[in-house]
C-alpha angles and dihedrals in degrees: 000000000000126000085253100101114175107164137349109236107200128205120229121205142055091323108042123176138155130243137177119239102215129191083259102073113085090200133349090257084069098042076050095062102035087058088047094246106154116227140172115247135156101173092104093063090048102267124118130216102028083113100055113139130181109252104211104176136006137025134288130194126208125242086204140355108291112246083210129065108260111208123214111273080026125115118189095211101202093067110022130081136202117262092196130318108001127181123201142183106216 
């Protein structure tokens, strides 16, 4: 990834890594992908949601306004970006 580190998004779970979030990445769907980090998503075919995560630390901001209902302590990671250190459960 590029020098333009704006967050570290860390992944809960059995295989937890860290990764940095740069200006680069338009979601963390895409910093996701571009660390080969495989997700579900459905967004691309028109359905919402499919790329719901648990947010278990942190703060996100929407790049627009999420089609699906996003539940307190849930991130939709296609639109959403990290305002600082996040942690999520993917």
């Amino acid at each position: 990834m590029s020098s333009n580190k704006t967050a570290e998004v860390i992944l809960a779970g059995t295989d937890s890594q860290n990764l940095e979030f740069d200006s680069g990445c338009s979601s963390l769907l895409e910093c996701l992908e571009q660390n080969k980090i495989d997700v579900p998503y459905q967004c691309r075919e028109g359905y919402c949601g499919a790329c719901r995560a648990k947010l278990v630390e942190g703060d996100v901001s929407y790049n627009q306004e999420p089609l699906a209902f996003v539940r307190t302590g849930e991130v939709l990671l296609c639109c959403s970006k990290p305002n600082g250190k996040i942690k999520i459960e993917l």
